[in-house]
Backbone as CSV, one residue per row, in Angstrom:
resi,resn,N_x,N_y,N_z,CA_x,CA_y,CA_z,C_x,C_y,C_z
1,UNK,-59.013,-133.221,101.369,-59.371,-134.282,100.451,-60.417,-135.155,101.123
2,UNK,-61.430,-135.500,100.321,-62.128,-136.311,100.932,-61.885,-137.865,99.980
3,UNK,-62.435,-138.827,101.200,-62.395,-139.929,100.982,-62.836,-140.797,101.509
4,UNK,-64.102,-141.338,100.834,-65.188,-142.246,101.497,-65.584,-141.705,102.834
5,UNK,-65.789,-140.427,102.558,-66.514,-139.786,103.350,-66.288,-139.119,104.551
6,UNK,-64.590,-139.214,104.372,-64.069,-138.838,105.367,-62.622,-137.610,104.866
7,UNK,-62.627,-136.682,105.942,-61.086,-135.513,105.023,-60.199,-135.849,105.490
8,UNK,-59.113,-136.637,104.871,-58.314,-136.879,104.917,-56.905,-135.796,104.399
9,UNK,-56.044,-135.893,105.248,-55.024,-134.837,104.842,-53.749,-135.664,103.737
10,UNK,-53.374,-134.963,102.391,-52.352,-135.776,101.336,-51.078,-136.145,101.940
11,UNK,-51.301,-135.506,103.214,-49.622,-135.458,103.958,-49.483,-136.859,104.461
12,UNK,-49.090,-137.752,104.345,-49.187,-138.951,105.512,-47.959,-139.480,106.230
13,UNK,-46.650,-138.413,105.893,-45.681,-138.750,106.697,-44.963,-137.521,107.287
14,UNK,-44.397,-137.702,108.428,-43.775,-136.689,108.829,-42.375,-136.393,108.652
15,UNK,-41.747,-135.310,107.911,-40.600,-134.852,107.043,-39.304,-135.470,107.859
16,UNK,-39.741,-135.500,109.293,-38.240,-135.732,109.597,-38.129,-136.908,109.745
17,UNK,-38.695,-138.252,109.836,-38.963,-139.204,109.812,-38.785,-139.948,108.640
18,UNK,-38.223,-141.295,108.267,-38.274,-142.245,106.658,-39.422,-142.217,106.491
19,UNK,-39.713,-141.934,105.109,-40.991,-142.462,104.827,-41.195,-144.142,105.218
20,UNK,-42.870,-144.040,105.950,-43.207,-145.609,105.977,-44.210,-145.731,105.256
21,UNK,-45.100,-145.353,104.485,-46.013,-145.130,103.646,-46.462,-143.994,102.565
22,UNK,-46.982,-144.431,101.270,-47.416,-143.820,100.338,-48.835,-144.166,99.352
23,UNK,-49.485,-142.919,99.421,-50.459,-143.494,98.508,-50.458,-144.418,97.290
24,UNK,-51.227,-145.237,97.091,-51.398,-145.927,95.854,-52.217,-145.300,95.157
25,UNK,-52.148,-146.571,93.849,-53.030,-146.126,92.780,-54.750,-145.921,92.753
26,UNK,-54.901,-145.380,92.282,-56.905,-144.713,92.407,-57.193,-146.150,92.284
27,UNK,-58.376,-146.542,92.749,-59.340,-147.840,92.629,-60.022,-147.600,91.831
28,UNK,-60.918,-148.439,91.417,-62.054,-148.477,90.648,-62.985,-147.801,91.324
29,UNK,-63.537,-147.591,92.343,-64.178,-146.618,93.098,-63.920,-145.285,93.556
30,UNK,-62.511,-145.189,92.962,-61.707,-143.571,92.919,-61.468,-143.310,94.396
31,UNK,-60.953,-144.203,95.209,-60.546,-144.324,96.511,-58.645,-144.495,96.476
32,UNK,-58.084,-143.878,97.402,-56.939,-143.939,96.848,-56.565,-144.645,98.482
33,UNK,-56.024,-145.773,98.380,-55.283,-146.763,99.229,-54.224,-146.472,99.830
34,UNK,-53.998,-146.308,101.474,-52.294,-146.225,101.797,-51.694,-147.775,101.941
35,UNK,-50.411,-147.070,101.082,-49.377,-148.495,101.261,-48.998,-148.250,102.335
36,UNK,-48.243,-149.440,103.057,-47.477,-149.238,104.157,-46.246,-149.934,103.571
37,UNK,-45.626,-148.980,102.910,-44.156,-149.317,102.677,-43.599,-148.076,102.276
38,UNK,-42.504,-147.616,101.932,-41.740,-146.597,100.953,-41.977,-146.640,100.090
39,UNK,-42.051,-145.480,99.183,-42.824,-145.843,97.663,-41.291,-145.712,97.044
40,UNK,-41.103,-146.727,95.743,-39.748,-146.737,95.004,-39.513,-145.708,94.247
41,UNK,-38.245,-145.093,93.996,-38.110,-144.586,93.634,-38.659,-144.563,92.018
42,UNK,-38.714,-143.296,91.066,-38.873,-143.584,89.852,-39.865,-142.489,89.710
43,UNK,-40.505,-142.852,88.212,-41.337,-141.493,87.381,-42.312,-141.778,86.618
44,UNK,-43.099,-141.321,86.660,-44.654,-142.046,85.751,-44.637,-141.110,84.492
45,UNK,-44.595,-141.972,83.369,-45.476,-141.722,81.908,-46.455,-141.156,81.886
46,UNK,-47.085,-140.245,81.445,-48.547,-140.400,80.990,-48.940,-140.109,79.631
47,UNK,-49.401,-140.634,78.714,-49.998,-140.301,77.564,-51.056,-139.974,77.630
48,UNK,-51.323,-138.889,77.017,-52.795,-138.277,77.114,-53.245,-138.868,75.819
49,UNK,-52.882,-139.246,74.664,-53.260,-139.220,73.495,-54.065,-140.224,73.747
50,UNK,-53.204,-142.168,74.395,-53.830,-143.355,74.824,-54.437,-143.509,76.050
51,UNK,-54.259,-142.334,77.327,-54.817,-142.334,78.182,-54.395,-143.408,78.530
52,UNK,-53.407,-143.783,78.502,-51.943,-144.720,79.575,-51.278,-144.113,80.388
53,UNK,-50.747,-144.925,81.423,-49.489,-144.282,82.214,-48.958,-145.762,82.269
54,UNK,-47.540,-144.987,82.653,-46.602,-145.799,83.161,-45.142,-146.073,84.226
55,UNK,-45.112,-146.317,84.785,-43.892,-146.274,85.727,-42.602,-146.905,85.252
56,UNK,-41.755,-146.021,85.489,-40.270,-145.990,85.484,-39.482,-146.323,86.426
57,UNK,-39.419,-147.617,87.363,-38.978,-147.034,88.300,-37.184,-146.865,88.185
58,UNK,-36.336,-146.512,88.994,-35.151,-146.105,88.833,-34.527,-147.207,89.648
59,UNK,-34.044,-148.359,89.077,-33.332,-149.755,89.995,-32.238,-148.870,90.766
60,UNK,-31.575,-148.095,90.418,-30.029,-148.178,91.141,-30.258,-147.254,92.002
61,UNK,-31.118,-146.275,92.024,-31.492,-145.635,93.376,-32.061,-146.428,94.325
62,UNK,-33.093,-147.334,93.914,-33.638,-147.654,95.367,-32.640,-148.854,95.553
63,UNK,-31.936,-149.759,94.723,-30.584,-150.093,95.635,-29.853,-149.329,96.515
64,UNK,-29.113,-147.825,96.142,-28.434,-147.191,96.671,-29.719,-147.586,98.429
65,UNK,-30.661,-146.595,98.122,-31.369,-146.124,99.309,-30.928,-148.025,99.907
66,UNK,-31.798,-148.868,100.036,-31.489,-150.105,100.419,-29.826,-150.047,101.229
67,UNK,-29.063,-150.073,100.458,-27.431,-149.874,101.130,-27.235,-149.080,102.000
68,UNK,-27.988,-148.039,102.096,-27.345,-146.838,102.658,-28.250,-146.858,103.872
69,UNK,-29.769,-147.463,103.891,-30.008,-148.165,104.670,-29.405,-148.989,106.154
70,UNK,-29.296,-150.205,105.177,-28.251,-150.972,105.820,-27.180,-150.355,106.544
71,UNK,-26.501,-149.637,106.125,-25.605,-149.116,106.385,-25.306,-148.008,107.621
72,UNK,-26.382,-146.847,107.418,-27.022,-146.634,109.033,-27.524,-147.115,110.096
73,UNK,-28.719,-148.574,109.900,-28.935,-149.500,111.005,-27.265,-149.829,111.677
74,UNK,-26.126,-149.805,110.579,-25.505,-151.042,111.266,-24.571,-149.749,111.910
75,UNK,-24.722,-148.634,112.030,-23.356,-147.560,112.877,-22.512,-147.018,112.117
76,UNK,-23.019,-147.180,110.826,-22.152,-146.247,109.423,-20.454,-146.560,109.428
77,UNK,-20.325,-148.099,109.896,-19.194,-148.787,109.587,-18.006,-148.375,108.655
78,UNK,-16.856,-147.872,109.129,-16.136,-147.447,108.003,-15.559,-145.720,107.860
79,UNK,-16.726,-145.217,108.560,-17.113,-143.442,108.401,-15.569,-142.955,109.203
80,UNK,-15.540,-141.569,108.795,-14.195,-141.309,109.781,-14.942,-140.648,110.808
81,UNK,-13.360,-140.144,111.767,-13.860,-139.845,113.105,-14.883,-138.096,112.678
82,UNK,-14.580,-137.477,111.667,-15.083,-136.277,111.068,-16.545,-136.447,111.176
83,UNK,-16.480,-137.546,110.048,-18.071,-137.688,109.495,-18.966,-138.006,110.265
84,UNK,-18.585,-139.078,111.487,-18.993,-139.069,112.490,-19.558,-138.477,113.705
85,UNK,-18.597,-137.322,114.230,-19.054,-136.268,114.511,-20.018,-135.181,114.355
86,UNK,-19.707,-135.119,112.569,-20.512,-134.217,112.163,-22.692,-134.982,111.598
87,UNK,-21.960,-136.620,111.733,-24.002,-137.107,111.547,-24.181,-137.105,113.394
88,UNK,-23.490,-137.331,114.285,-24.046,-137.328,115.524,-25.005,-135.854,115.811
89,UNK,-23.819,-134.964,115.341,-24.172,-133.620,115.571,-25.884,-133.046,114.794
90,UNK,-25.646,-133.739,113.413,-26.974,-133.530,112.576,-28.013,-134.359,112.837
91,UNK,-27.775,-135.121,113.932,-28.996,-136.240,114.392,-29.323,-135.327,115.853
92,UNK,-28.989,-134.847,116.203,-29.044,-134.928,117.498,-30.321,-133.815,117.489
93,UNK,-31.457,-133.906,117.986,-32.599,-133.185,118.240,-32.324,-131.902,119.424
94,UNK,-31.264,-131.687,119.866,-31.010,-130.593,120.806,-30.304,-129.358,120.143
95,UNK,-29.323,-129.630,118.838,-28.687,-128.642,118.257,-29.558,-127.813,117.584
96,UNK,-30.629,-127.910,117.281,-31.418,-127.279,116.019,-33.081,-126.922,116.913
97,UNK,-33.390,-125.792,116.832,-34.714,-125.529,117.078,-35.786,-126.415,116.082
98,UNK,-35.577,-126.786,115.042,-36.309,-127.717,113.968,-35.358,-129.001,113.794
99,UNK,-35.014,-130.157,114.146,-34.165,-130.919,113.170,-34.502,-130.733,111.816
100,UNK,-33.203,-131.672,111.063,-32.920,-131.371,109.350,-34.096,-132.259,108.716
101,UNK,-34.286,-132.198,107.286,-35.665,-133.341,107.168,-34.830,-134.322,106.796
102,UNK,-35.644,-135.900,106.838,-34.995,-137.261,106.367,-34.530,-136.566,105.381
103,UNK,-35.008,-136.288,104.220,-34.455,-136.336,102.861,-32.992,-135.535,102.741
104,UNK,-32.918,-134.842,103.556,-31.479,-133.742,103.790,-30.613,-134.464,104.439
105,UNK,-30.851,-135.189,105.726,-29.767,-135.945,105.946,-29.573,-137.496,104.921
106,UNK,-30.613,-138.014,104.635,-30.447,-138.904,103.606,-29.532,-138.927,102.652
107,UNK,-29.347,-137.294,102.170,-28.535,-137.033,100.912,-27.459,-137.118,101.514
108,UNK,-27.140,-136.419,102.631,-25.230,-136.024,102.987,-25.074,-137.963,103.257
109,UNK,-26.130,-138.727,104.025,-25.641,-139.843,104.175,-25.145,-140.759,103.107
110,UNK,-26.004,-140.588,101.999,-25.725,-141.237,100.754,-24.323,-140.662,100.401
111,UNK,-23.942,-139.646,100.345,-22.505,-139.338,99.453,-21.557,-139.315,101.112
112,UNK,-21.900,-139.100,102.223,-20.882,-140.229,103.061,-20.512,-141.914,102.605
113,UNK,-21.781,-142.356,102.860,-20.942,-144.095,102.582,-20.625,-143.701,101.014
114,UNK,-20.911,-143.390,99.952,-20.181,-143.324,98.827,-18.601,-143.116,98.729
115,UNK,-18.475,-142.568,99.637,-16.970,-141.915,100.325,-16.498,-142.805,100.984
116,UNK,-17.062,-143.199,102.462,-16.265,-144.090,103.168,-16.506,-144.919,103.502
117,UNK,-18.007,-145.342,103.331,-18.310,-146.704,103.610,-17.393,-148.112,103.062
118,UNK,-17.537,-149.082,104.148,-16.781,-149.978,103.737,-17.120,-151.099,102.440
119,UNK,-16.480,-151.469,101.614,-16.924,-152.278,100.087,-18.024,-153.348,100.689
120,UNK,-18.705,-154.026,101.458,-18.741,-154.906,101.820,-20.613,-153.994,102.166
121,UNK,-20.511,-152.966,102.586,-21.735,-151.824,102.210,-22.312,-151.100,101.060
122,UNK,-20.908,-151.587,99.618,-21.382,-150.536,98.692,-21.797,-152.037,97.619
């Protein structure tokens, strides 16, 4: 991809890593901007007829993500001695010739604290 004159690659984060950035919207100069944040969850409209779009975003996911968040910074408070074991084991960069991507452990983490996180996390 080029961009202002330079090739830039669409990839801008690395899989095993949270996302910390996402492209924005085209400019008026058809330059496309990196955010430096997580992009929210959700789904864009487009009408071709009005040549509109629009965003959807999805509130209770990017709460969830937010909680579940929280909830890993703080030592997954609550988790049993199982679940525990078994995210040390899926974190750990020595078991796996590739680690798992964010989004794979993201998921088992999300339906862990759904499970055992403590109310005070959900």
């Amino acid at each position: 991809m080029t961009l202002a004159g330079k090739t830039r690659s669409l990839i801008i984060n690395t899989p095993y890593l949270r996302p910390e950035q996402h492209w924005g919207d085209t400019q008026s100069d058809g330059s496309l901007p990196i955010v430096s944040t997580r992009r929210s969850a959700g789904y864009e409209i487009f009408d071709t007829r009005n040549q509109t779009r629009r965003f959807i975003e999805l509130e209770q996911v990017n709460k969830i993500r937010k909680r579940v968040d929280d909830w890993r910074e703080a030592g997954y408070p609550g988790v049993t001695s199982v679940s525990r074991r078994l995210l040390d084991h899926w974190c750990d960069p020595d078991q796996r010739e590739l680690p798992f991507y964010f989004c794979q452990l993201e998921a088992i983490e999300t339906l862990i604290w759904w499970v055992e996180a403590q109310p005070s996390y959900k």
